[in-house]
ROMARRO-92509 format. One record per residue (C-alpha): residue in three letters; x, y, z. Coordinates in pm, whole numbers, plus 32768, in hexadecimal, padded with zeros to 4 digits. Last residue first. Layout:
ALAXYZ/...
This chain:
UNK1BDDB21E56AA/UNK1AE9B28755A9/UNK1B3BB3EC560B/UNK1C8BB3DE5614/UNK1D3CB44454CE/UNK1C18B4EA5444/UNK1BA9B58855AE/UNK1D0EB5D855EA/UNK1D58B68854D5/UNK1C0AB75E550D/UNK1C59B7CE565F/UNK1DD4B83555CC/UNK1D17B90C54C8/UNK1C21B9B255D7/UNK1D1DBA0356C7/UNK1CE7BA605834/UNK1E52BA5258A7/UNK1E8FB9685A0C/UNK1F11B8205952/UNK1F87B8CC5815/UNK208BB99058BD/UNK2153B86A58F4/UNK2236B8265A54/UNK234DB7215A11/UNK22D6B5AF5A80/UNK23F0B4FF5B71/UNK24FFB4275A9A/UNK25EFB4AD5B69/UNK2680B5645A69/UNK2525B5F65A1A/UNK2449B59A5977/UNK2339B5ED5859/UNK2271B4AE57F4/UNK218EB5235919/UNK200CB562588C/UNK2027B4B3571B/UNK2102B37E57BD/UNK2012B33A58BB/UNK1EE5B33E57E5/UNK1FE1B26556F5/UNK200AB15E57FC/UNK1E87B1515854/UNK1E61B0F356FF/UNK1F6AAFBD56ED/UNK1EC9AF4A5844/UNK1DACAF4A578A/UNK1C59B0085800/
């Protein structure tokens, strides 16, 4: 893995932040949802 693809992991889990610059809370990362599984096994699977 490139440092350039680890980046956008990072930036698909916690490119919502706060003020603070701390990660905001998403739904997404404790929801079962078959959709969102499948985005990130086309945007990430390779990776």
């Amino acid at each position: 893995m490139t440092k350039a693809e680890a980046q956008d992991v990072l930036d698909f889990w916690f490119s919502d932040r706060d003020d603070a610059g701390e990660a905001v809370f998403r739904r997404a990362w404790f929801d079962k949802d078959d959709a969102f599984d499948a985005t990130i096994r086309d945007r990430f699977g390779a990776t």
